[in-house]
KEKE-3310 file (N, C-alpha, C; in steps of 0.2 Angstrom, whole numbers, plus 5000, padded with zeros to 4 digits):
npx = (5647:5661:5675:5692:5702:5708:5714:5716:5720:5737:5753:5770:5781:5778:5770:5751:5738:5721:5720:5712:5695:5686:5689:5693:5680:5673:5680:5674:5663:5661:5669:5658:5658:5653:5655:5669:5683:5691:5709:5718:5731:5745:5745:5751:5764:5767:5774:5766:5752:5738:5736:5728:5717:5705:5702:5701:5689:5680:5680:5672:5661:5655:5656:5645:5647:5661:5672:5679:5695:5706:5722:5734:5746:5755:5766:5766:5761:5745:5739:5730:5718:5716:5713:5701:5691:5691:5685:5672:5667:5662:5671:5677:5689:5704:5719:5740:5754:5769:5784:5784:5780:5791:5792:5797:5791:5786:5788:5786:5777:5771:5764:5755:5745:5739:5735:5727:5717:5711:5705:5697:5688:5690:5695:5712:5722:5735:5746:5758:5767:5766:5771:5778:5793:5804:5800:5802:5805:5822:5825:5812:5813:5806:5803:5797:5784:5783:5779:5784:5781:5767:5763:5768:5759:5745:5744:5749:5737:5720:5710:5709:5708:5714:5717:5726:5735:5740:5747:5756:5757:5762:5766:5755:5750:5762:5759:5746:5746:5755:5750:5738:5724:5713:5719:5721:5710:5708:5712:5711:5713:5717:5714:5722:5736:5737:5740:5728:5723:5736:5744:5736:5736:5727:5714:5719:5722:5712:5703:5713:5715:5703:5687:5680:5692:5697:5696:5688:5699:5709:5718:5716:5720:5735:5736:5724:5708:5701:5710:5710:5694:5696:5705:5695:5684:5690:5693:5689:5676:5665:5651:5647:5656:5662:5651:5657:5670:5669:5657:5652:5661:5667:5659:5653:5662:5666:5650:5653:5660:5653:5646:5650:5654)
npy = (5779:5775:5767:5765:5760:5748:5734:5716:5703:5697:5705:5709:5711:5717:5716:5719:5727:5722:5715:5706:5699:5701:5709:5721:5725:5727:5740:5748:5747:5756:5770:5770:5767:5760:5755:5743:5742:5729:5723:5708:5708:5698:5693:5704:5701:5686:5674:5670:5679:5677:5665:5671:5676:5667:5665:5677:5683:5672:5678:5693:5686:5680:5694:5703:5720:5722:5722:5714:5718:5710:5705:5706:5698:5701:5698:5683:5666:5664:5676:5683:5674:5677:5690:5688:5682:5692:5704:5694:5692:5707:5713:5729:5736:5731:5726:5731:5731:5735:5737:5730:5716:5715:5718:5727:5744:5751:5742:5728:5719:5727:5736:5728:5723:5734:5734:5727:5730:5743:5739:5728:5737:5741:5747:5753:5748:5755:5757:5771:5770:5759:5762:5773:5779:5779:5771:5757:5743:5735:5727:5728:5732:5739:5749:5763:5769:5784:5800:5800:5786:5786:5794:5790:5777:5781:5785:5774:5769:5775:5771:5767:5765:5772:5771:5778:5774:5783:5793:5810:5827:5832:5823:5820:5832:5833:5823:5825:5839:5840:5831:5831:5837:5827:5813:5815:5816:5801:5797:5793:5797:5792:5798:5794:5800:5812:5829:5836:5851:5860:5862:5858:5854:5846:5855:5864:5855:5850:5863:5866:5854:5847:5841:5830:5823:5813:5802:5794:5785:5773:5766:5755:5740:5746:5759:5770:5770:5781:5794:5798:5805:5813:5823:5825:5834:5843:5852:5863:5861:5860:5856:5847:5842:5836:5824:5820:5814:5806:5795:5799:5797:5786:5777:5780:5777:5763:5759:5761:5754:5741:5745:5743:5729)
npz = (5540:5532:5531:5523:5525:5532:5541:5545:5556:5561:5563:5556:5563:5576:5590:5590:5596:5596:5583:5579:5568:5577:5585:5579:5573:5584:5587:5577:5579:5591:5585:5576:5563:5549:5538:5533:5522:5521:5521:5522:5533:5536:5522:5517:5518:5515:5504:5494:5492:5488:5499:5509:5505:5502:5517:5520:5512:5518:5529:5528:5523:5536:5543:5540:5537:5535:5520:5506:5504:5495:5491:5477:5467:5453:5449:5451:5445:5440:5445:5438:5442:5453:5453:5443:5451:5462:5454:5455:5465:5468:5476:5482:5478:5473:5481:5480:5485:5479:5485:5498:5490:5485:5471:5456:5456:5445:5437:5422:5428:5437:5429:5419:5429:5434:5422:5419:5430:5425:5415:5420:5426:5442:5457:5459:5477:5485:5498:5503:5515:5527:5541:5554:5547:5556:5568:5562:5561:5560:5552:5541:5525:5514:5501:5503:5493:5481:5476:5459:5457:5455:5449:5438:5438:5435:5422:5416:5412:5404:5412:5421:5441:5459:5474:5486:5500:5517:5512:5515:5518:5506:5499:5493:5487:5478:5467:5465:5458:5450:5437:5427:5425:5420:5425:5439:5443:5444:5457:5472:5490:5505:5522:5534:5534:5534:5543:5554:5565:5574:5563:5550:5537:5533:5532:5521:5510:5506:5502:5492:5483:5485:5492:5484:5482:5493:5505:5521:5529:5541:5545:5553:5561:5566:5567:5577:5576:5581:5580:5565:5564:5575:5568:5560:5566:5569:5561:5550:5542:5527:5526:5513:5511:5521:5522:5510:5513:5522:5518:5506:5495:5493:5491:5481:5472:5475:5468:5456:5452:5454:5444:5433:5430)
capx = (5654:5664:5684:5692:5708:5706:5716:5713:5727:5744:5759:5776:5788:5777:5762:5747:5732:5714:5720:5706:5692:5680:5692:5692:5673:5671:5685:5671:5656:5665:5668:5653:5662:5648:5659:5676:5686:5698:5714:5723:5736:5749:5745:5757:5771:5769:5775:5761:5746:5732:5732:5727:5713:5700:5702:5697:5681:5676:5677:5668:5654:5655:5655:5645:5651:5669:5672:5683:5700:5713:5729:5734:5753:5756:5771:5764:5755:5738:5737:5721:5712:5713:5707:5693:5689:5689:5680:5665:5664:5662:5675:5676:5695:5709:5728:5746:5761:5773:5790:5781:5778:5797:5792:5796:5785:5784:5790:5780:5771:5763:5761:5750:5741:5734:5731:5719:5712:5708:5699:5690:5683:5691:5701:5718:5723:5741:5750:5764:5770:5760:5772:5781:5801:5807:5796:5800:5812:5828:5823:5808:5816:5802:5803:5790:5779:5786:5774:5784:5777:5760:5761:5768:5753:5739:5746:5749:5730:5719:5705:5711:5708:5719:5715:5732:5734:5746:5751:5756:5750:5767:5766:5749:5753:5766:5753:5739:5747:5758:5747:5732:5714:5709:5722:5720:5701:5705:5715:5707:5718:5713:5718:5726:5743:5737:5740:5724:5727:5736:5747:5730:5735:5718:5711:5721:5722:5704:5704:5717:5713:5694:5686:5681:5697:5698:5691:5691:5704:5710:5723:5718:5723:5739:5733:5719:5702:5699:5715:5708:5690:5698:5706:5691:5684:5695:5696:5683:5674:5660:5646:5647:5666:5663:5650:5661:5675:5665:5654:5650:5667:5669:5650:5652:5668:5662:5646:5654:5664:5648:5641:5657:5656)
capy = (5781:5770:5767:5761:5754:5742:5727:5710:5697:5700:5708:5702:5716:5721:5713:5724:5720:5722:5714:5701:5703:5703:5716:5727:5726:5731:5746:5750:5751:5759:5775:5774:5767:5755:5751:5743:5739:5725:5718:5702:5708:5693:5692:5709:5698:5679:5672:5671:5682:5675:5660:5674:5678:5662:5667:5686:5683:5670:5684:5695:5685:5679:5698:5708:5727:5721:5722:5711:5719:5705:5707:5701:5698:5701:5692:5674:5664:5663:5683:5684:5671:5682:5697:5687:5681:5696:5704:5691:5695:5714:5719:5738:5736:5725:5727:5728:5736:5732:5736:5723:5711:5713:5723:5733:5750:5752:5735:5726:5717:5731:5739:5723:5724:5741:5738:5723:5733:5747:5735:5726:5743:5738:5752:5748:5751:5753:5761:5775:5769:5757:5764:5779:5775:5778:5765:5752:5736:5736:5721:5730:5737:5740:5755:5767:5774:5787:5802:5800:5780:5785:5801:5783:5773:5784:5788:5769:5766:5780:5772:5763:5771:5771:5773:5777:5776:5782:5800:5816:5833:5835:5818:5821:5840:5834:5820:5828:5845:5837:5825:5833:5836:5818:5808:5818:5814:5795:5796:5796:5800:5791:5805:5794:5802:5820:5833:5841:5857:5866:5862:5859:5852:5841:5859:5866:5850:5851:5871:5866:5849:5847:5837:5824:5814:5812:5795:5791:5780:5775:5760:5751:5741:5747:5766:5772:5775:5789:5797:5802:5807:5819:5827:5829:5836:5851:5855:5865:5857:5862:5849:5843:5837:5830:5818:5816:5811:5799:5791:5798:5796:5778:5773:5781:5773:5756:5759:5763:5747:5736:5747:5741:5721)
capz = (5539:5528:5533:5516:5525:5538:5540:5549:5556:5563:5561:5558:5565:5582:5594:5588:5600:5591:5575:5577:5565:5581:5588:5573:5572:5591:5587:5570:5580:5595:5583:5571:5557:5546:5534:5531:5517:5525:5519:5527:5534:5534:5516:5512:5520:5512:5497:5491:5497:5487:5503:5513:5501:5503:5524:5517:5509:5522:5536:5525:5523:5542:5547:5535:5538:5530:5513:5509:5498:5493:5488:5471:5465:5449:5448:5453:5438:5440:5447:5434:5442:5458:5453:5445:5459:5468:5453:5453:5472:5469:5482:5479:5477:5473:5483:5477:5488:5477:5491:5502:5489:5481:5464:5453:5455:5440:5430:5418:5432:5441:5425:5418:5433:5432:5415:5420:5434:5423:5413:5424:5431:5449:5458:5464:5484:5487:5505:5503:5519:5535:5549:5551:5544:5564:5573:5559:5562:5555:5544:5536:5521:5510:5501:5501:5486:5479:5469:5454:5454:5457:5443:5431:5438:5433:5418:5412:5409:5403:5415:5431:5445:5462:5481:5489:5507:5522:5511:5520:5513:5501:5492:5489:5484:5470:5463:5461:5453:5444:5434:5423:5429:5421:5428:5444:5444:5444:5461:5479:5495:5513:5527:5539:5536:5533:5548:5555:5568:5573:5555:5546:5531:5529:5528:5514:5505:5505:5498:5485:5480:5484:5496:5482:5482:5500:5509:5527:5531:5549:5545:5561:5570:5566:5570:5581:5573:5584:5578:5558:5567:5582:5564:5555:5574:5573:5554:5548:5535:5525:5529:5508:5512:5527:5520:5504:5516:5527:5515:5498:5490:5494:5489:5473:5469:5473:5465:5450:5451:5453:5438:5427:5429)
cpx = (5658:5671:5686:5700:5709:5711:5714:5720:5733:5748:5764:5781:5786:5771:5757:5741:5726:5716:5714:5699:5686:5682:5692:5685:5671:5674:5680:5665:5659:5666:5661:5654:5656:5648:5665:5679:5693:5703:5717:5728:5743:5749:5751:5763:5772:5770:5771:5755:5741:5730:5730:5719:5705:5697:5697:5690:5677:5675:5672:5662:5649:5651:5654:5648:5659:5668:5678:5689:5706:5719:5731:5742:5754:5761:5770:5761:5748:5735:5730:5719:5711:5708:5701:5690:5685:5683:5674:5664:5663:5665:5677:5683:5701:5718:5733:5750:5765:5782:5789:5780:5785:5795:5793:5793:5782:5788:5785:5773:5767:5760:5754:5742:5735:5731:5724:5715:5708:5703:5694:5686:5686:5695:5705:5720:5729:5741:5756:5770:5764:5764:5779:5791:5806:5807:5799:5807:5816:5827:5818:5811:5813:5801:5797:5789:5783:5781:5776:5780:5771:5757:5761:5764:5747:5739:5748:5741:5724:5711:5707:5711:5711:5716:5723:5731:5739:5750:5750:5754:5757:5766:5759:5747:5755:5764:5750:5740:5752:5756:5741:5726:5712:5714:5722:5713:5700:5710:5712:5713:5714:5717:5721:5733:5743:5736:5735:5729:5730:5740:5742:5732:5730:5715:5712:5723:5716:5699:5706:5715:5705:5694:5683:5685:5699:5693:5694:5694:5710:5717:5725:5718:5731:5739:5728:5713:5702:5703:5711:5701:5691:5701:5700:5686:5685:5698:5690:5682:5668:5657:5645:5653:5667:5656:5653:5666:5672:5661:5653:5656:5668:5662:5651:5659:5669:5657:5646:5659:5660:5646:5645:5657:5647)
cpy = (5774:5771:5762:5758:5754:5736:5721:5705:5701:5703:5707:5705:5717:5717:5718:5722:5725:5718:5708:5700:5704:5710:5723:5728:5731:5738:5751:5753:5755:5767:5777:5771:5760:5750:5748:5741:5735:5720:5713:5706:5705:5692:5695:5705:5690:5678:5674:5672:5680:5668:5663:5675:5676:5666:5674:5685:5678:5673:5688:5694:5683:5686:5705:5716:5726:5720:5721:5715:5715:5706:5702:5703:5697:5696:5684:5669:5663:5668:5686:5681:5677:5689:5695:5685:5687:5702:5700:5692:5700:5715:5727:5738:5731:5729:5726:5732:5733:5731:5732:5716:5710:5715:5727:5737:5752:5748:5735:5723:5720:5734:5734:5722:5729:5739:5733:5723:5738:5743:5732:5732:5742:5742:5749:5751:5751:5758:5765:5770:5764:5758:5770:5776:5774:5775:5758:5748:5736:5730:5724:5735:5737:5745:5757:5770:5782:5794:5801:5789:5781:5789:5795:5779:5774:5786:5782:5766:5773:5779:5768:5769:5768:5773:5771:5779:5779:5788:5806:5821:5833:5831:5817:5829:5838:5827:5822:5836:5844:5830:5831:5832:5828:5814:5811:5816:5807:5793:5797:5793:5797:5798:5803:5797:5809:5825:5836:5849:5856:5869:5864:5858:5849:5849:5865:5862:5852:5860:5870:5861:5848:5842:5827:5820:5814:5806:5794:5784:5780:5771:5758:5746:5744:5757:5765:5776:5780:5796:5804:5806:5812:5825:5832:5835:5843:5852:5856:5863:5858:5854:5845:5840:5834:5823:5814:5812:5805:5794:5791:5796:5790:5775:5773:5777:5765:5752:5760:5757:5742:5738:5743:5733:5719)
cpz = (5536:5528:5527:5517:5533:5537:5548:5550:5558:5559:5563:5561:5573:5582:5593:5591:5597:5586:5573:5573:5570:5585:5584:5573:5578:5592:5582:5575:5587:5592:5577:5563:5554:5543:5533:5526:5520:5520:5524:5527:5535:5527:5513:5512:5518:5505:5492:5493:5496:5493:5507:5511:5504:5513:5523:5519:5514:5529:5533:5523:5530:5546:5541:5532:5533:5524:5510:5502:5496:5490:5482:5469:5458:5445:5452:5449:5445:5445:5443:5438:5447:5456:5449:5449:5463:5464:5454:5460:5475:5474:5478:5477:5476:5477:5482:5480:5484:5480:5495:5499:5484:5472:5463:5453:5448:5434:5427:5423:5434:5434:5421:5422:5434:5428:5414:5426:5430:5419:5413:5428:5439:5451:5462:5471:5483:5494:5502:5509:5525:5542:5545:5552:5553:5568:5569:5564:5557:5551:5539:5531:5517:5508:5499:5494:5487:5474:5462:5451:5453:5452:5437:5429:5432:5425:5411:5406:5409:5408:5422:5436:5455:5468:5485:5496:5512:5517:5515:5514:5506:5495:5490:5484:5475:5464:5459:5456:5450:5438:5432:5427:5426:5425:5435:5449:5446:5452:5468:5485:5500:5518:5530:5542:5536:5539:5548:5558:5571:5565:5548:5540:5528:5525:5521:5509:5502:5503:5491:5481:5480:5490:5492:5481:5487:5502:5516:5526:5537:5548:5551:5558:5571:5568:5573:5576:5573:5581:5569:5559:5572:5576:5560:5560:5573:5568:5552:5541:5533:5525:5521:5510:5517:5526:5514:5507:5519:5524:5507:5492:5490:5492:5483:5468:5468:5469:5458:5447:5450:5446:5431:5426:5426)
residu = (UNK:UNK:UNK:UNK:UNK:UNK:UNK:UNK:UNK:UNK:UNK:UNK:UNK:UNK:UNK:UNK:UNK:UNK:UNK:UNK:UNK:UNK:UNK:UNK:UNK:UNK:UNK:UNK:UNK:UNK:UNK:UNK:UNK:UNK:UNK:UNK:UNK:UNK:UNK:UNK:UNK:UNK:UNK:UNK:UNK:UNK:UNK:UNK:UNK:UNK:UNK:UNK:UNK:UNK:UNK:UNK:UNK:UNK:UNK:UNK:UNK:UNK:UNK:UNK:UNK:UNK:UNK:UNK:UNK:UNK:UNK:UNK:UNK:UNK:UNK:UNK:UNK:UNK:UNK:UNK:UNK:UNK:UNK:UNK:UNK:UNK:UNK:UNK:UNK:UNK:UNK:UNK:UNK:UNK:UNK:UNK:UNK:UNK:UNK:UNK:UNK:UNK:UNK:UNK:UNK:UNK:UNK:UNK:UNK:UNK:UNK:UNK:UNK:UNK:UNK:UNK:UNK:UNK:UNK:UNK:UNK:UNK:UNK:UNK:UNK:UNK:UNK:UNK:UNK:UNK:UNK:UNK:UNK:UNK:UNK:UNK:UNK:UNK:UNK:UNK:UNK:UNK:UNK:UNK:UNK:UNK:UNK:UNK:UNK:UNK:UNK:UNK:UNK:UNK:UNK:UNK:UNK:UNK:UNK:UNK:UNK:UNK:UNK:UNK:UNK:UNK:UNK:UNK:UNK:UNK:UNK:UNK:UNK:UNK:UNK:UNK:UNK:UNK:UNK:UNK:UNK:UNK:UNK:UNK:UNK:UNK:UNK:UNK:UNK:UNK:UNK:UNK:UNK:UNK:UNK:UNK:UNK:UNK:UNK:UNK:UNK:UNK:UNK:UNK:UNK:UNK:UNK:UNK:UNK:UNK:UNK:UNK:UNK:UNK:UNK:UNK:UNK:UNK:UNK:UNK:UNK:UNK:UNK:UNK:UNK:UNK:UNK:UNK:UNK:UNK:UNK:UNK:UNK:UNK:UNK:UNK:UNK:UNK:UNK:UNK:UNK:UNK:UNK:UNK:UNK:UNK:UNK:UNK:UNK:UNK:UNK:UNK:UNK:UNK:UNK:UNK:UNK:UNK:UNK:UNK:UNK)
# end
């Protein structure tokens, strides 16, 4: 099982307890989980997130299971060298919240960004949201992803490809059927925010959209692993969709990022 959004390190609104990368690991095997794709978590929130980066990749070689995803800021000189970086270290993903990081959704800099992710073959992670708008602190004022950013993304580069996290069933609804079968194709969906039963949107997502653009994703330590696994539990899922969800969709998307450098 491979879980493609993990984070490591504190949180600057609430006391989060696991967030340690030995905590996260023991929460990984605890559910089964083989894989991670970890982001710094304090990185979303510093000036400058690339000094979270070096820290990254020296867990990730510490604690092999992690895979390390760094977050890159467009607007900071020398946001290339990061992502080569993070390309010559094959991480499967590069990260950019741009409401966290204080940009423009769709200025020049995230648009730059994409366009030398698509380039480099590297797909981009962003979050919708990482807590739900009622729990938040009245200082986090970060606004969330919005579908019409995310129809603008995919849309900017005819090959970048995007891994969004933390969407409910609606804004992933008016994404994907509002965007073309190719630009639709280059878009994959974690389930952490998507309603099992008795609502069961995972399993009309996965009717309507397909189980190909679905990837496990739990967003602990800030959620509970168990949470996205009690869904897939008690949503009936053809046993191709429940290994595409659990592992195949995230192999092949890595593997097809390794195959591109």
């Amino acid at each position: 099982m491979i879980d493609v959004n993990v984070f490591v390190g504190s949180y600057p609104w609430r006391p989060v307890p696991g967030s340690s990368p030995e905590a996260v690991l023991a929460a990984m095997e605890r559910v089964g989980i083989l894989e991670a794709w970890v982001t710094h978590l304090p990185s979303l929130y510093w000036k400058d997130p690339a000094e979270g980066n070096g820290w990254l990749y020296q867990t990730a070689e510490r604690i092999p299971p992690f895979r390390p995803v760094p977050v890159v800021h467009p607007g900071l000189p020398r946001w290339e060298m990061d992502l080569a970086e993070a390309l010559g270290r094959a991480a499967p993903a590069v990260r950019c919240d741009p409401g966290l990081l204080g940009l423009a959704p769709t200025g020049g800099e995230m648009l730059r960004l994409i366009h030398a992710a698509g380039d480099g073959g590297i797909p981009l992670l962003a979050a919708v949201r990482l807590e739900d708008g009622r729990g938040r602190h009245p200082l986090d004022v970060a606004p969330e992803l919005t579908p019409a950013v995310v129809r603008t993304w995919v849309r900017s580069h005819p090959h970048t490809r995007f891994v969004i996290t933390h969407a409910d069933r609606e804004f992933i609804e008016q994404v994907h059927f509002g965007s073309t079968p190719a630009e639709a194709a280059r878009i994959w969906w974690d389930i952490s925010w998507v309603w099992g039963p008795p609502e069961d949107h995972l399993g009309l997502l996965l009717a309507t959209v397909g189980g190909a653009r679905f990837l496990f994703g739990s967003g602990q330590p800030l959620r509970l692993p168990e949470t996205p696994l009690a869904r897939l539990d008690l949503t009936d899922i053809q046993p191709a969709d429940l290994r595409a969800i659990l592992t195949d969709n995230a192999t092949t998307l890595a593997t097809r990022n390794a195959a591109t450098q």
